[in-house]
Backbone as numpy.savetxt, mean C-alpha at the origin, in Angstrom:
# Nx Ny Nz CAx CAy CAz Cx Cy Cz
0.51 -19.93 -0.90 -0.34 -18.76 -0.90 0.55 -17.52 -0.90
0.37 -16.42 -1.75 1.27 -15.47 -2.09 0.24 -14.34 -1.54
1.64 -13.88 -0.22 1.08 -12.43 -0.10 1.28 -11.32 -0.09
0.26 -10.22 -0.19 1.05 -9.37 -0.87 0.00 -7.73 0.00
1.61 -7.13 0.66 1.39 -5.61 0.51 1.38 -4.68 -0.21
-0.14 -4.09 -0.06 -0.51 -3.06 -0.53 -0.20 -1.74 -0.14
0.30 -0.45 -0.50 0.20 0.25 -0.11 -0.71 1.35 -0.63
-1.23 2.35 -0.24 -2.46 3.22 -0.79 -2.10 3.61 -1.99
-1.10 3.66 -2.56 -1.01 4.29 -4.30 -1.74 3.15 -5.00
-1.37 1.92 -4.60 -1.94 0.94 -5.18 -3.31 0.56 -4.43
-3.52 0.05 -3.66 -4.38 0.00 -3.38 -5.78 0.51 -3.77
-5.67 2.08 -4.12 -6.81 3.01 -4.75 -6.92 2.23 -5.76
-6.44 1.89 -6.81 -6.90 1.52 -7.60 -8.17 0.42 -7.62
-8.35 -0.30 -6.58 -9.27 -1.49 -6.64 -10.37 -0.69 -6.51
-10.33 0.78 -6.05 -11.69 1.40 -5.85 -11.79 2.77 -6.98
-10.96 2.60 -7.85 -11.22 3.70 -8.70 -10.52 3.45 -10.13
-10.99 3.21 -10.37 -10.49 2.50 -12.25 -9.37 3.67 -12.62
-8.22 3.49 -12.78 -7.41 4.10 -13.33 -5.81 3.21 -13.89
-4.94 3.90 -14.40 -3.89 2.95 -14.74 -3.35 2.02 -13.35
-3.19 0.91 -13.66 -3.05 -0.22 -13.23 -4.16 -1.03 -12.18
-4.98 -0.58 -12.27 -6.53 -1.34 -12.38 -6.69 -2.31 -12.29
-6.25 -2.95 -13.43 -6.31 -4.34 -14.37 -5.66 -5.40 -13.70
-3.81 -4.80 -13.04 -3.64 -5.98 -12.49 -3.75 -5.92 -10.89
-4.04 -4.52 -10.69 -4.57 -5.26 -9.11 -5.59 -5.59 -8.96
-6.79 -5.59 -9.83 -7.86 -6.77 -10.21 -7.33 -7.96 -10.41
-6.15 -8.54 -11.17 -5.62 -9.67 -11.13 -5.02 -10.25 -9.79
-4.54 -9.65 -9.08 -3.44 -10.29 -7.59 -4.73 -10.25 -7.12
-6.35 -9.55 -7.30 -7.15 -9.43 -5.90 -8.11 -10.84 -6.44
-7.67 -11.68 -7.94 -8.32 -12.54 -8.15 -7.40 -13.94 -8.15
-7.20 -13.70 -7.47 -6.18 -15.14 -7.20 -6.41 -15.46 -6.72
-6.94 -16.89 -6.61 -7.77 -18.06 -5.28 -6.49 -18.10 -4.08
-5.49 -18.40 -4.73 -4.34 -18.38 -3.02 -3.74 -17.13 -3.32
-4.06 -16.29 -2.00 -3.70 -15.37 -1.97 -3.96 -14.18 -0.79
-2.97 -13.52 0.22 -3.63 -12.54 0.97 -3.37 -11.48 0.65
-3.98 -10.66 1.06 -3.99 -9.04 0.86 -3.18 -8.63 2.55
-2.24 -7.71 2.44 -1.88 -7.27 3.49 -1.67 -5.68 3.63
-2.34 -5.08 4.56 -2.15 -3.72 4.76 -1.60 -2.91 6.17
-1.28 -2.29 6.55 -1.03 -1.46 8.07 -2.05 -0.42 7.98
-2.36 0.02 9.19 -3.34 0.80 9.86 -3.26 2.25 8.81
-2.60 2.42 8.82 -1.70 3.65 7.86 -2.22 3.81 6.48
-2.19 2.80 5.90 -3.22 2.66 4.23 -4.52 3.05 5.09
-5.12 2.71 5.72 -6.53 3.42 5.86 -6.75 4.74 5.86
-5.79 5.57 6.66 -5.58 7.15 6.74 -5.23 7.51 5.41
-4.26 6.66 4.76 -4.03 7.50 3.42 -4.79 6.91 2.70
-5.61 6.21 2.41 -6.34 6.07 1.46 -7.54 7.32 0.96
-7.88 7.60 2.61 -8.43 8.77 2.17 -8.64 9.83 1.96
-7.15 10.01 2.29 -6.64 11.20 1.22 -6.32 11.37 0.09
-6.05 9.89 -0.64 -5.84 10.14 -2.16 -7.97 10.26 -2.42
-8.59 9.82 -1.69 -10.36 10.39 -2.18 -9.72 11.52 -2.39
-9.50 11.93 -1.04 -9.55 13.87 -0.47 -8.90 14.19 -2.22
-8.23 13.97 -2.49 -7.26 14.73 -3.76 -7.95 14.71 -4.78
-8.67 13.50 -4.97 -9.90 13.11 -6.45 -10.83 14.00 -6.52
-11.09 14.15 -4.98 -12.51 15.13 -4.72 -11.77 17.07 -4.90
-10.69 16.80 -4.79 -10.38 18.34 -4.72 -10.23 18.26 -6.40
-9.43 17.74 -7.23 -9.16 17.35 -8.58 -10.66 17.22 -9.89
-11.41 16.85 -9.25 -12.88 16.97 -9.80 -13.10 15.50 -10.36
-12.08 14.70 -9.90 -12.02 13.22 -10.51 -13.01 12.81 -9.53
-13.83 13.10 -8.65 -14.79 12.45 -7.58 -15.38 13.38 -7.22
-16.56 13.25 -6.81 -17.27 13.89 -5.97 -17.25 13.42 -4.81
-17.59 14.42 -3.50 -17.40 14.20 -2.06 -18.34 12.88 -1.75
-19.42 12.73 -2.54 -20.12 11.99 -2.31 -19.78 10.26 -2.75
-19.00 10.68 -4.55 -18.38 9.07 -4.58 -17.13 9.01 -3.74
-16.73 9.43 -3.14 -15.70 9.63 -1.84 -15.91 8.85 -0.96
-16.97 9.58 -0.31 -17.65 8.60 0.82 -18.20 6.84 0.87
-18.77 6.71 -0.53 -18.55 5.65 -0.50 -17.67 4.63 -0.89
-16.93 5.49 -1.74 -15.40 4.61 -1.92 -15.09 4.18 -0.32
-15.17 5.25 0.85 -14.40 5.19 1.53 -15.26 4.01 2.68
-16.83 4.12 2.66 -17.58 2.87 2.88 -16.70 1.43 2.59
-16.94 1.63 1.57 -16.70 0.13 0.53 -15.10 -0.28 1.41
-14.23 0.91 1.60 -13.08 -0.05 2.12 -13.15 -0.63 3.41
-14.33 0.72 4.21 -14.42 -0.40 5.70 -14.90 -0.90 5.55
-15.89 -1.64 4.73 -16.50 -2.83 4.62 -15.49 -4.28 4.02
-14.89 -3.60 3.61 -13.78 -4.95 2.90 -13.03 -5.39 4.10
-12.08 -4.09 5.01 -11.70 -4.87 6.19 -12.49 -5.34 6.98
-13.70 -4.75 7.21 -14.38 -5.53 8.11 -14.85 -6.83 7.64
-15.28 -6.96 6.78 -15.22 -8.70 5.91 -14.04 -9.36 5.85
-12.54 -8.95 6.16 -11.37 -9.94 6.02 -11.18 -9.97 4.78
-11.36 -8.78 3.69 -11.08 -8.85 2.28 -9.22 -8.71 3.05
-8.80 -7.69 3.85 -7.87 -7.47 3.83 -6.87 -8.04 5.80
-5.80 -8.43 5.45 -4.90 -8.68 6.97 -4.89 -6.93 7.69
-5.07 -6.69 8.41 -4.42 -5.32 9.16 -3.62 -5.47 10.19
-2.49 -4.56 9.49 -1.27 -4.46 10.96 -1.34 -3.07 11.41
-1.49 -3.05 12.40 -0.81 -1.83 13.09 0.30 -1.49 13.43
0.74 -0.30 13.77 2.07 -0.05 13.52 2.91 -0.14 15.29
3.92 -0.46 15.55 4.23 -0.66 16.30 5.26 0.07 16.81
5.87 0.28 17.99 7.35 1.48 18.53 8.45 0.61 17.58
8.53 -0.82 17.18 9.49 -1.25 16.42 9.29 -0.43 14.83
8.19 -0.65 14.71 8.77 -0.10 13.57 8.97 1.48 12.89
8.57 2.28 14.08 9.23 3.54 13.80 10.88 3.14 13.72
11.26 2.75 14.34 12.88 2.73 14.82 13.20 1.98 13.14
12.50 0.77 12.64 12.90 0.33 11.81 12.69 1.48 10.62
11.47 2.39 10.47 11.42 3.40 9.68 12.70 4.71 9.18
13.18 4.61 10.57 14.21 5.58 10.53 15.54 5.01 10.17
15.36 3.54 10.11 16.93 3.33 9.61 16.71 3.19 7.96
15.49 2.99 7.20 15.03 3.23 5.96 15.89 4.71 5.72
15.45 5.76 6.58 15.34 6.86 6.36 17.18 7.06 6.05
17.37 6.62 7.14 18.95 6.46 6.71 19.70 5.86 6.10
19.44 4.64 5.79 20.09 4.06 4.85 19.93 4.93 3.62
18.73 5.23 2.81 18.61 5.71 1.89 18.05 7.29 1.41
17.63 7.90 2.47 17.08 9.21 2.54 18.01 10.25 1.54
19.21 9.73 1.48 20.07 11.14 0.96 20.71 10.69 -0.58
19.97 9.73 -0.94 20.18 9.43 -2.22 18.72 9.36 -2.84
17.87 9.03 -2.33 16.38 8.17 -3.01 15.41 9.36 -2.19
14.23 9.48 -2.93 13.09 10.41 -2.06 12.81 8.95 -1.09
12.59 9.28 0.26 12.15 8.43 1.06 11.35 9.23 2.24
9.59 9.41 1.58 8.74 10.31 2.16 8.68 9.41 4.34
8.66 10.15 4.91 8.15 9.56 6.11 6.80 8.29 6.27
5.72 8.47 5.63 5.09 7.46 5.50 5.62 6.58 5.02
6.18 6.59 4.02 6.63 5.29 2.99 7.57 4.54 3.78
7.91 5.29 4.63 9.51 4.51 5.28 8.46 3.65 6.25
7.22 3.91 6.89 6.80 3.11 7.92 5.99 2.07 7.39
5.99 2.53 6.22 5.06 1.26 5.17 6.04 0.40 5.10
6.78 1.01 4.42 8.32 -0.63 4.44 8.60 -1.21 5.77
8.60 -0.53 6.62 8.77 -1.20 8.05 8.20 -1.99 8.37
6.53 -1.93 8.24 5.87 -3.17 8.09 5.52 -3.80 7.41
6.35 -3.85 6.16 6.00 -5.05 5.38 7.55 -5.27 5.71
8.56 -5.23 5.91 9.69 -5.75 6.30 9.70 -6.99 7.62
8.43 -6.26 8.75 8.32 -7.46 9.88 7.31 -8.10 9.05
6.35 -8.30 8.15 6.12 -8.69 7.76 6.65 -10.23 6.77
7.87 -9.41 6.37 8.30 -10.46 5.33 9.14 -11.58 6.69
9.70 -10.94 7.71 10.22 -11.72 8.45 9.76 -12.62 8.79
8.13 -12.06 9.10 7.60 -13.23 9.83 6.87 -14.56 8.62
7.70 -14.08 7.25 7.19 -15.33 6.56 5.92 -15.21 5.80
4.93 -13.75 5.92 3.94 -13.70 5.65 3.61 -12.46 4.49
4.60 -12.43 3.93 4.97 -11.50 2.60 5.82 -11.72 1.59
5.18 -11.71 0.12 5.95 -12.18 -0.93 6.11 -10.91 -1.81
5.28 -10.13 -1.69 5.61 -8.99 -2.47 4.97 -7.61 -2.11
5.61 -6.54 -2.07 5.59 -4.98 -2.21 4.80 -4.32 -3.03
3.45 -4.05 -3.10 2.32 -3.57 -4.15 2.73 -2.17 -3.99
3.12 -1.21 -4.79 2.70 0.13 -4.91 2.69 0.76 -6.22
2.24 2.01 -6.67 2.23 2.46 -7.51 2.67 3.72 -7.54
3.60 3.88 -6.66 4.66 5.23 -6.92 6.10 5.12 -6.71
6.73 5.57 -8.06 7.81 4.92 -8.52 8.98 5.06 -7.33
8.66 6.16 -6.62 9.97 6.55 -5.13 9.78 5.56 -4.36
8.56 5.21 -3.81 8.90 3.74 -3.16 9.21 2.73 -3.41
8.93 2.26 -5.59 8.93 1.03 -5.12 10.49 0.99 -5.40
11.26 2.47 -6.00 13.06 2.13 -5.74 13.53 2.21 -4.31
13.08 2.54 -3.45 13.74 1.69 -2.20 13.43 0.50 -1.74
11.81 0.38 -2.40 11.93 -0.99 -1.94 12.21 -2.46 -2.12
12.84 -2.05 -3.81 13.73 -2.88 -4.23 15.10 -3.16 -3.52
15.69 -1.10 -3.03 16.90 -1.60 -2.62 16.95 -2.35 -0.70
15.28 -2.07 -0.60 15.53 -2.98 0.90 15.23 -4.38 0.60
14.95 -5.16 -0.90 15.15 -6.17 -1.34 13.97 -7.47 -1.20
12.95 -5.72 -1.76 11.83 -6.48 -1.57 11.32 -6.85 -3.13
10.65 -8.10 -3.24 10.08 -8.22 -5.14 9.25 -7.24 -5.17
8.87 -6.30 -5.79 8.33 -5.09 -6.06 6.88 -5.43 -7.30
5.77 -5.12 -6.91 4.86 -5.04 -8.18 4.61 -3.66 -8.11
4.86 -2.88 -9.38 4.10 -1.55 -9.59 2.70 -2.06 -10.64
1.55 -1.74 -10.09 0.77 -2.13 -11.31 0.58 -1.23 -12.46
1.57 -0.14 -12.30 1.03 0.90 -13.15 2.30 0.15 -14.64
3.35 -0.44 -14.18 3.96 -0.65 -15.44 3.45 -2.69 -15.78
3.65 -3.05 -17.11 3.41 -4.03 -17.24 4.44 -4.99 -17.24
C-alpha cells in the first residue's frame, strides 16, 4: 500500500479542477493506497479558497463548500491526520538550515517536510505530493520521491 503526502498546493486540486487534477484523481484512485496530511494542510488549504475567492476563480460561497467537502473527507477517513509536534519544529529548522540559503524554503513548507520526514521514518510514506516547484526541490534534496502533479 503506497502512501502518500499531500501538501495543500496539491491537495487543492482534488477540490478544484485545475492543472494537475488528473493525476491526483489518479493516486486518490488507487485501491492500495493512503492519503496522508498534517494539521497544517487544513489551515492552508483555506487559504489557497481565500486566494480563488479574492482572484474571482471562486466565489465565497463555492469556498465554503469546497471547504465543507474537506471536513467531511477527514471526518470520513478519506484522509490520515498528523499533527504537528515540538519535534518537528526542531526538525523544521534544521530543513531551514540545511537548505534555506541556497533553495526558497518558506516556514510552512519546512514543517510540512518535517512531517512527512517522521512520517517516512515511521515506514508510513512513499511519496511527497506537491505542486509547487520550491518544495518539491528540497524535497528531493531531503530525499524524498517527489510527485508534482502539475508536470507529467
Amino acid at each position: 500500500m503506497a502512501g502518500y503526502f499531500f501538501d495543500s498546493s496539491a491537495l487543492a486540486k482534488l477540490y478544484h479542477t485545475e492543472l494537475g487534477t488528473p493525476k491526483v484523481l489518479q493516486i486518490f484512485s488507487e485501491p492500495e493506497r493512503k492519503i496522508l496530511i498534517s494539521r497544517l494542510t487544513l489551515v492552508e488549504i483555506q487559504s489557497v479558497f481565500a486566494i480563488k475567492v479574492r482572484t474571482g476563480v471562486l466565489t465565497k460561497e463555492d469556498a465554503e463548500l469546497l471547504r465543507q467537502r474537506v471536513v467531511a473527507d477527514v471526518a470520513s477517513g478519506d484522509f490520515e491526520l498528523f499533527t504537528l509536534a515540538e519535534s518537528h519544529y526542531a526538525a523544521a529548522e534544521r530543513v531551514v538550515t540545511r537548505h534555506g540559503f541556497d533553495h526558497r524554503v518558506r516556514t510552512l513548507d519546512a514543517l510540512h517536510l518535517a512531517v512527512a520526514a517522521d512520517l517516512r521514518e515511521q515506514g508510513l510514506l512513499d511519496y511527497f505530493v506537491a505542486a509547487d516547484k520550491a518544495i518539491c526541490e528540497v524535497a528531493v534534496l531531503e530525499q524524498f520521491s517527489v510527485v508534482n502533479p502539475e508536470i507529467p
